[in-house]
C-alpha angles and dihedrals in degrees: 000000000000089000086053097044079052087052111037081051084048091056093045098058084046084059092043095051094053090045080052102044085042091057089044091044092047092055102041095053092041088056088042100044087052087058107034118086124247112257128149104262091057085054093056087046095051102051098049084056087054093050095044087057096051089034091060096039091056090055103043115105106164108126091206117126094236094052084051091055090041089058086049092053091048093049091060100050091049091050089045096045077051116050079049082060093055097042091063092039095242112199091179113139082235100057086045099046085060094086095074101047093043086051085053100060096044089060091050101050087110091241125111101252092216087059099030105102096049094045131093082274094055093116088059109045081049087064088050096059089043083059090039089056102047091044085055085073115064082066095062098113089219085042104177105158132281120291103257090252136043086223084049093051090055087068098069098071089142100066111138109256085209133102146165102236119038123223122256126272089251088053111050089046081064093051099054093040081053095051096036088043113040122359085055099048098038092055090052093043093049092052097055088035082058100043091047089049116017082172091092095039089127092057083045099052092057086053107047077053096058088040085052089040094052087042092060100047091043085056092050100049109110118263094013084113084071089071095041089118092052086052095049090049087055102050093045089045084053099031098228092167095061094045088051093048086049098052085048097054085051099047096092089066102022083069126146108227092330098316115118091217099161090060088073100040103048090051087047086058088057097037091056074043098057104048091082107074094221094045085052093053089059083047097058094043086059103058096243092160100052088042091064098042090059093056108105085227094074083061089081093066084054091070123117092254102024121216131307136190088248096051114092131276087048095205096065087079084047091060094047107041091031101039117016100043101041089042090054081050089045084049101041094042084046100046110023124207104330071083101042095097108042090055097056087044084059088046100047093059081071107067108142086047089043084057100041085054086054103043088041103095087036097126098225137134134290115279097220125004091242089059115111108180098053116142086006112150111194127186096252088058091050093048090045095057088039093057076039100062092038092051082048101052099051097043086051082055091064 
């Protein structure tokens, strides 16, 4: 007994010094990588660390606390050695043969990836998704690099689906496993997960973002619009659009602090939907837009006044001038005119906002002295009554 209790305290320190040379080696490389320049061999390098992370996470089946923590810590330093890849725009084959083994990983995490963000692992397989997104990348055929923030990432719903070159056969198969077999069910997951416990509806929000966020670039990687059909089979099999319309007509009373996040969240998750045409059509034969209109929340742009980027909560004026108005241009390009009607219809329930858009870069004084933003033109209104004039003109076409 006395030899096994020498040896089982042996093996412990062993353990202890790895955990401890892991942590060393993982700050050292993370203060020298912020200072090196980014040529090609400390790519490679840095990459391989990457995939020998992922590679030994994947493998690792010990149920022990401290190898659990060990697979955290290496989660991290892969997601930061490679958010330092994609900010120098690496087209290396290593950092684009990442994606496999990082999808990989994710599908052996031992998790059902359906239930994984809301389980005891939930921390880790968050990290996952953080690495995933950030290995889609590199397969963007105009790859220039992440936005800095998931949320920020969310912005850029008009990106061209086009390219040059298309993805290989390996990779778009990926793809399309990453977006059938998680992204789908995940959003579905998280919305009865957040209905059943609106407690956690701040973790939840940061979630429903990187799934958003995965779900874009998956939609942007070269050759994934040959398997459109197969998508659309999938979201109507799982009926997505039903579970999103349902997260937006909860969105007035699931708030965070008084912010309807999930307003702008849900219609985000149709707009990245919506930029495929196919994927529109399925859209449109499910009602979307009288789905949304029905929501209490679009009561708030039939106020007098509407609502402005000034008025509180702030995000009301998001959901209008990011998600519905791009996503009436997404239905009516995708579709044509066979749309066209049934868009202005939606519109035209919104009279008083429809007319503060218009009177909005109207030079004119102030309304009341005490007023401070008076005359005040942001980004978000210009590119309102830009998204405005261009849903105008076509409908006007036809």
């Amino acid at each position: 007994f006395a030899d096994e209790f020498a040896r089982a305290n042996l093996n412990l320190s062993v353990v202890e010094s790895q955990a401890n040379l892991l942590h060393s080696f993982k700050f050292l490389a993370i203060e020298l990588i912020s200072v090196l320049e980014p040529e090609k061999g400390l790519q490679k390098s840095l990459a391989k660390i990457v995939n020998d992370c992922l590679l030994s996470n994947s493998q690792s089946t010990l149920p022990e606390n401290i190898f659990r923590q060990l697979m955290q810590v290496r989660a991290d330093f892969a997601f930061v050695l490679l958010q330092r890849l994609t900010e120098v725009k690496s087209l290396e084959p290593e950092a684009k043969a990442l994606l496999a083994i990082t999808w990989n990983t994710v599908r052996t995490s031992g998790t059902s990836l359906e239930l994984a963000m809301t389980g005891n692992d939930a921390g880790y397989h968050r990290s996952l998704l953080k690495v995933l997104f950030l290995a889609l990348q590199f397969h963007l055929s105009t790859f220039s690099g992440p936005s800095s923030t998931f949320e920020t990432s969310l912005s850029d719903s008009q990106t061209s689906n086009s390219a040059k070159s298309k993805a290989s056969p390996e990779t778009t198969r990926i793809v399309l496993e990453i977006i059938t077999t998680l992204v789908v069910p995940s959003f579905r997951s998280l919305t009865t997960q957040l209905h059943d416990d609106s407690q956690r509806s701040s973790s939840s929000a940061a979630d429903f973002a990187l799934i958003t966020a995965i779900l874009q670039t998956a939609l942007r990687v070269p050759g994934i619009d040959r398997f459109h059909t197969k998508i659309v089979s999938h979201l109507a099999e799982n009926q997505t659009a039903r579970y999103a319309a349902t997260l937006f007509s909860w969105s007035d009373q699931l708030t965070v602090d008084g912010d309807p996040i999930y307003g702008e969240l849900s219609i985000l998750f149709f707009l990245e939907l919506s930029s495929m045409p196919s994927i529109a059509e399925y859209l449109a034969t499910e009602g979307i837009l009288t789905h949304l209109s029905n929501a209490n929340i679009m009561n708030n742009f039939r106020h007098p006044k509407g609502s402005g980027p000034f008025d509180e909560p702030t995000r009301l004026y998001a959901v209008w001038s990011r998600g519905l108005l791009p996503l009436c241009l997404n239905l009516v390009n995708g579709i044509g005119a066979q749309m066209a009607a049934e868009i202005a219809a939606f519109l035209n329930q919104f009279p008083n906002q429809l007319a503060r858009a218009a009177d909005s870069l109207n030079s004119k004084p102030p309304s009341a002295p005490t007023d401070p933003t008076a005359n005040y033109i942001t980004l978000a209104m210009a590119s309102e009554v830009h998204s405005l004039a261009l849903i105008s003109f076509i409908l006007d076409n036809y």
